[in-house]
C-alpha positions in Angstrom: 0.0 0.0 0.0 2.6 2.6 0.8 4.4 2.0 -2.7 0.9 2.9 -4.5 0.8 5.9 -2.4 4.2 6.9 -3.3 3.8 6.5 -6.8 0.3 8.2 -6.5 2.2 11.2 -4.9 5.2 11.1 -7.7 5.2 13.6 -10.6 4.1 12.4 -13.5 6.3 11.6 -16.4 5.8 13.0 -20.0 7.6 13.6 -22.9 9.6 16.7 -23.0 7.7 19.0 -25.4 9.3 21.7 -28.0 10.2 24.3 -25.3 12.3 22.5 -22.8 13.8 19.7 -24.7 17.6 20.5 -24.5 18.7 21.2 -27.9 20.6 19.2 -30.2 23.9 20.6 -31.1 23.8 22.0 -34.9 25.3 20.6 -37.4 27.9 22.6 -39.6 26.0 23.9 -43.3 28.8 24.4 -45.9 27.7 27.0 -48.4 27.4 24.7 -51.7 26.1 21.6 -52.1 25.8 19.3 -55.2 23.0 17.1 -56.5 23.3 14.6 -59.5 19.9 15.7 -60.2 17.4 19.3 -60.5 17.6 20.4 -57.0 14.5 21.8 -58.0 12.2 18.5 -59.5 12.9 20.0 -63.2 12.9 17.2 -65.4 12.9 19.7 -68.9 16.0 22.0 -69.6 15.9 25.8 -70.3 15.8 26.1 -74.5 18.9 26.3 -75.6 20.5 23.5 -73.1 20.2 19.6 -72.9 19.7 18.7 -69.5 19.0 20.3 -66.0 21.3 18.3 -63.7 23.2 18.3 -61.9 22.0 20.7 -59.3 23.4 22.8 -57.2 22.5 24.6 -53.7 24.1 28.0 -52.2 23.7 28.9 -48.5 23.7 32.5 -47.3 25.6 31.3 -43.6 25.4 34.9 -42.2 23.3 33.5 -39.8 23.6 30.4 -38.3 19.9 28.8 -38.4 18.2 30.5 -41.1 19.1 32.3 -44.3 18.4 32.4 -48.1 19.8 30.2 -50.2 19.6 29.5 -54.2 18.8 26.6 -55.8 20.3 26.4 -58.9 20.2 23.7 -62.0 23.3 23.0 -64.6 20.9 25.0 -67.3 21.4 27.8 -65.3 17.7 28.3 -64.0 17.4 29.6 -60.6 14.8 29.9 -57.7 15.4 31.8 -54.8 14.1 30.6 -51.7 14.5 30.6 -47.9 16.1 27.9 -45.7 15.6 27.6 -41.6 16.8 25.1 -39.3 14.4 22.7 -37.9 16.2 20.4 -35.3 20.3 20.5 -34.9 21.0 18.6 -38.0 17.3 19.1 -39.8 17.0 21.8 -42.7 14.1 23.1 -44.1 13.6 24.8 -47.1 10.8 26.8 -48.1 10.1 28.9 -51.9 7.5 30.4 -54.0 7.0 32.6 -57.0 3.7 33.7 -58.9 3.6 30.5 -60.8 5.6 27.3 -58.1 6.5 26.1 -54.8 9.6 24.1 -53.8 10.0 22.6 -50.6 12.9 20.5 -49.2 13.1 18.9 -46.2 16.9 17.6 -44.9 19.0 15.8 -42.5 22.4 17.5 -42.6 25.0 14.7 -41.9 28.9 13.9 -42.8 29.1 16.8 -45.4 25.9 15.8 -47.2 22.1 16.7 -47.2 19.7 13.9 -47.5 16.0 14.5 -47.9 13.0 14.9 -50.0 11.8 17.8 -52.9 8.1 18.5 -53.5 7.5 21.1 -56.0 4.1 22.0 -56.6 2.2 24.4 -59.3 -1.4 25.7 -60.4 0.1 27.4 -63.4 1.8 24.3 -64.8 0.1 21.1 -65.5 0.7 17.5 -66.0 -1.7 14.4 -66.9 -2.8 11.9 -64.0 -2.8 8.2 -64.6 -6.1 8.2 -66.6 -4.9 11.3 -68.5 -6.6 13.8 -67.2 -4.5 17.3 -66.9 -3.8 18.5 -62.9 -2.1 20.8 -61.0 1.9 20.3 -61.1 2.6 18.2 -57.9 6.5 16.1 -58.4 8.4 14.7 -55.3 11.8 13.2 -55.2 14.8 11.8 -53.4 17.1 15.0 -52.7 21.3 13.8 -52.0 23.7 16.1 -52.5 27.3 16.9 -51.0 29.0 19.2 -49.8 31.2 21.4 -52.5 33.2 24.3 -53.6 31.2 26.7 -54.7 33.3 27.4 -57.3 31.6 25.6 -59.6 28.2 26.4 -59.5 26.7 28.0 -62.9 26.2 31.7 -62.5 22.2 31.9 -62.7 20.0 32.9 -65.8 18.6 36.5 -65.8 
């Protein structure tokens, strides 16, 4: 009886929520990275060029969990966008223009980022499996490593 009135009496345990979990130490970002594919879901080239990868992404690291960053294809195209830290080695990153959005979501780990692309779009479309034409929605595998930025193509106007 006196140990059910001890545990009774106990604090209750619960999962640490958001706001005093001890965070994770971050992980270091290098400022380019290098995809064998679009870094962008692009499967069709700019005219004038014949193919869109490999792909390339540039941090802005003037601040240490959030920033802008380009994501930029081997045709040249770019789309600027925004990236944030989720979790100490968990990127997130976040861009839209009048006609898309790109989203990529990232573990950072041993100078590479490994994750997933969604790129959606009301202004483009593409045919369903019975054919019929819907919004753009593509989703892919997203591995890149960590690189000089040296040679990243200098971006379209």
């Amino acid at each position: 009886m006196c140990l059910l009135a001890v545990a009774a009496c106990g604090e209750k345990t619960r999962a640490p929520d958001s706001a005093t979990r001890a965070a994770a130490p971050a992980i270091a970002i290098a400022e380019c990275y290098q995809s064998a594919t679009s870094v962008m879901g692009r499967t069709k080239p700019l005219d004038g060029h014949t193919a869109v990868a490999p792909g390339w992404l540039r941090f802005d690291l003037s601040a240490s969990d959030s920033g802008t960053i380009q994501l930029i294809d081997a045709d040249r195209a770019k789309f600027d966008a925004r990236w944030r830290r989720t979790t100490g080695d968990s990127i997130e990153v976040r861009g839209f223009d009048d006609f898309m959005q790109i989203e990529l979501r990232a573990l950072v780990s041993d100078g590479a980022l490994r994750g997933s692309g969604l790129v959606t779009s009301d202004a483009d479309v593409q045919r369903d499996a019975a054919g019929r034409l819907e919004p753009l929605r593509r989703e892919w595998a997203l591995s890149a490593r960590a690189t000089s930025c040296a040679g990243v193509p200098t971006p379209s106007v």
